[in-house]
N, C-alpha and C positions, 0 to 999 in steps of 0.2 A: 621638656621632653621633645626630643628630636621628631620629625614627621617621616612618616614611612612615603618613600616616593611612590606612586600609582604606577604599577605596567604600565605600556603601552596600548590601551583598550580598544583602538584599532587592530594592532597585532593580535590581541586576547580574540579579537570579533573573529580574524582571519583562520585562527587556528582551529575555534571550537566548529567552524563552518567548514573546513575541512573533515573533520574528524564527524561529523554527523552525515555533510554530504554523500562521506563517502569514496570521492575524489576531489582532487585540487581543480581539477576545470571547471565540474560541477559546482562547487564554491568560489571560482572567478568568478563565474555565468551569475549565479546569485548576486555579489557583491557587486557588479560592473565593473568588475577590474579586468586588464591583463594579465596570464600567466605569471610575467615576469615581477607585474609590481604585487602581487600575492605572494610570490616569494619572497620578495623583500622584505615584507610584512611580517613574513615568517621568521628569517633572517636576523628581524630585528626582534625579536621575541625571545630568539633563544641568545641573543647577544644579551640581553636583560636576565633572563635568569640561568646561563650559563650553563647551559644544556642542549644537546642535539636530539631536537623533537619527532624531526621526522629523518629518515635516510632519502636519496632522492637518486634515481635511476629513472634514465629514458623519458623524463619531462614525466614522471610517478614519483607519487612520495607518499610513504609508509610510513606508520607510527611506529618511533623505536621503544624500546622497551619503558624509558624514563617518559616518553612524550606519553603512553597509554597512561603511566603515572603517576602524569604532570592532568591528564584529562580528568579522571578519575579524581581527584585532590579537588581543583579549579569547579567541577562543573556544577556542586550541589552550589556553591558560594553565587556560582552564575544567575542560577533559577534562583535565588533567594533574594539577589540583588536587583533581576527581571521583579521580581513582585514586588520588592519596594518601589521602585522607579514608579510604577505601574499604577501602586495606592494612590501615590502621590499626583497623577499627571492626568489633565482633562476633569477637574472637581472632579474625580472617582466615576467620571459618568459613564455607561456601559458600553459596551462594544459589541458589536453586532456583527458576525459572520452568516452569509447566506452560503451554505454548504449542502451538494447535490451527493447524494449516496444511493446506491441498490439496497431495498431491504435487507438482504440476506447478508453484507460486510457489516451493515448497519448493528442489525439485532447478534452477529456473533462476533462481531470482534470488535465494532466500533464504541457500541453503549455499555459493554461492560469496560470498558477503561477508561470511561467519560468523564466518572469522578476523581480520578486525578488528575485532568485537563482542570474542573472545576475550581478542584482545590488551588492547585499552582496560580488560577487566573481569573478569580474570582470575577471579574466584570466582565468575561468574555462569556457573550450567549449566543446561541449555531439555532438558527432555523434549517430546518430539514426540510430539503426538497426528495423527494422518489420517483418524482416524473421522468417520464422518457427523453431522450437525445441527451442528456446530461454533459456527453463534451460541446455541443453546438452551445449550448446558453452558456458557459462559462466568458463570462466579462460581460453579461446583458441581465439577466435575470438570477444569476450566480455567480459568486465572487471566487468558486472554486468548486471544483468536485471528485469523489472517489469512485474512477468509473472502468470499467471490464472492456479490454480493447487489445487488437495486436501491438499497437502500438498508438500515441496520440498523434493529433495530426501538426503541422507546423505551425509555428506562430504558438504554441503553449508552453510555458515552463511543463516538468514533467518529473515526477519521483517514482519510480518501478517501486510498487509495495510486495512484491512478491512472484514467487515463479511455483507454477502448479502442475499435478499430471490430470490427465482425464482417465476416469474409470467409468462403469455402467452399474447401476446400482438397484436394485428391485426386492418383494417383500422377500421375506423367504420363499414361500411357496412357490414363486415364479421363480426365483434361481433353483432350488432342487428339481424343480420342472424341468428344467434348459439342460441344465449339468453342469458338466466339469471342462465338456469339451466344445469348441465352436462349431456349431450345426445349421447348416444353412437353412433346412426346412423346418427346424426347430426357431429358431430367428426369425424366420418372412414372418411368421406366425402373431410375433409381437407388435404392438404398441411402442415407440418409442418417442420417449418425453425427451424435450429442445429446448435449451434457452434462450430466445430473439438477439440476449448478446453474445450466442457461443453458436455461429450457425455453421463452424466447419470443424468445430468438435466431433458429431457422428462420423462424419467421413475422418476422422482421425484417428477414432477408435475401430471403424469395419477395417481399416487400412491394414491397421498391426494385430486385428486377429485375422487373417488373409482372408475376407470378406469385402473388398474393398466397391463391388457392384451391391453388395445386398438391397435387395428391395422390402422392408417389413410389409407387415400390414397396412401401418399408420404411422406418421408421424405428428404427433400432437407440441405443439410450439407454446410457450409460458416466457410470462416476463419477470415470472416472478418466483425464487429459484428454490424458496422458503414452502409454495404452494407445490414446487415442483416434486420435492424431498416426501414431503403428505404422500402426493399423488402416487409415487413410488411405493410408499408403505401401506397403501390402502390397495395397491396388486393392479393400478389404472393403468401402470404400464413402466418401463424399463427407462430410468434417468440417467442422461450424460451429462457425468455431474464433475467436477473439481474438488481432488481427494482432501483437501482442506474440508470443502464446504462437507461431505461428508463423517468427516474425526469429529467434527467441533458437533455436529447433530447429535453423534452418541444415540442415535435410535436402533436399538432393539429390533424394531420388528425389518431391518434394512439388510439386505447381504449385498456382497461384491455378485458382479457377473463374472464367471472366470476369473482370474488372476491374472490378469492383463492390464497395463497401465502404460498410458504413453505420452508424452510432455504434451503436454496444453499448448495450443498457438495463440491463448491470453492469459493474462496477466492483469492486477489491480493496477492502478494509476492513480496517482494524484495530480491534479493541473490546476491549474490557474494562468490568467495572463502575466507575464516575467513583470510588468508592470504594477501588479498588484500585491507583490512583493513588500509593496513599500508599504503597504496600509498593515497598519498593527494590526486587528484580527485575524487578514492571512499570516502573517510571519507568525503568530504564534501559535498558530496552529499548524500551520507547515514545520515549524521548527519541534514542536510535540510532536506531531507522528513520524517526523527523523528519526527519534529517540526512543520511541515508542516500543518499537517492534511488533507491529500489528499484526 
């Protein structure tokens, strides 16, 4: 019986990490390669199975219709082949990710998709951190973390997990109180809830409903965005919230203020140091929430 030859499983590495990353630099950056020897990688990939994976314009490369495919075909055989490898390596012994999360990504989007992280990887176990500064401790007391920022600072690898708007969000009763329309004396009047990691979210919401001097009564500042959502639905006062964080609560007793929404100046992140790349707990967890769609 003849032996099937094996891909290229450097090439197979280069493509799936495109295609997850997102972009080809983004999966140079990962790899430590240069542009050009990722293309080769690639290059050499579709010389082996005879097909054009990606199109390539302007040092950009798209997935062509055979290469979404070719992903699609290849990728469950990938995770299944990650798991054996996996059984087998290190006497089965565990693997331990120190991972920094805000409650509120945690309980809505993190821990319900936890057990298919489980399943796929049995020996990998996440200690939870909630603590505050969560990008500072990354590479000291955390191996990596999902944390709320304009942007992260240098010296981090980094994966944009999302792009949000800001809304203002209160029980009912204080939105039918307010109205329909933006009122300045009706506003000073309020309470407004803060998240210590969204501090120029309120001036981004008074900006585009043309209130951009408002002075409220108070503003009351939370680190915690879970207590914050409560504090809103118990009438404590008016949350500048992220229409994510909002959908996924599904609370009842919550209204919009006005019908005004306007792009968030953060975003989730994932970081870690590029260095810790190479430690199996991070990659596999960074390579699951690529895929993920959190």
């Amino acid at each position: 019986m003849a032996t099937r030859r094996l891909p290229p499983l450097r090439a197979l590495e280069a493509f799936v990490r495109i295609v997850r990353a997102g972009t080809a630099r983004a999966a140079a950056d990962e790899l430590g390669l240069s542009p050009s020897a990722l293309s080769r990688r690639i290059g050499t990939l579709e010389t082996f199975v005879g097909k054009r994976l990606f199109t390539r314009a302007r040092q950009a490369m798209s997935l062509t219709d055979e290469g979404q495919a070719f992903y699609e075909a290849i990728n469950p055989h990938l995770d299944a082949l990650a798991r054996a490898v996996e059984s087998q390596s290190e006497n089965a012994s565990l693997l331990r990710l120190h991972l920094g999360v805000l409650p509120l990504f945690g309980s809505q989007r993190l821990f319900p998709r936890l057990g298919e992280l489980r399943l796929s990887h049995p020996l990998l176990h996440i200690d939870i951190d909630t603590g505050p500064h969560l990008e500072d401790r990354v590479g000291d007391t955390l191996d990596a973390a999902i944390i709320l920022s304009r942007g992260p600072g240098p010296g981090l690898h980094a994966v944009r997990l999302d792009h949000n708007m800001v809304r203002a969000i209160g029980n009912r009763a204080v939105a039918e109180a307010i109205g329909s329309e933006p009122d300045r004396a009706a506003l000073s009047r309020q309470t407004f809830l803060v998240h210590n990691e969204l501090p120029e979210s309120f001036a981004a919401w008074t900006a585009e409903i043309g209130l951009p001097d408002l002075e409220p009564a108070a503003i009351d500042h939370f680190d915690s965005g879970q207590l914050m959502l409560e504090a809103a639905a118990q009438g404590l006062g008016i949350a500048i919230m992220h229409d994510d964080h909002v959908r996924r609560a599904a609370d009842d007793r919550l209204a919009q203020i006005f019908p005004v929404e306007v792009e968030s100046p953060y975003s989730y992140w994932f970081v870690c140091k590029p260095t810790a790349l190479e430690e199996r707990p991070v990659r596999i967890f960074h390579d699951w929430l690529a895929g993920a769609g959190l």
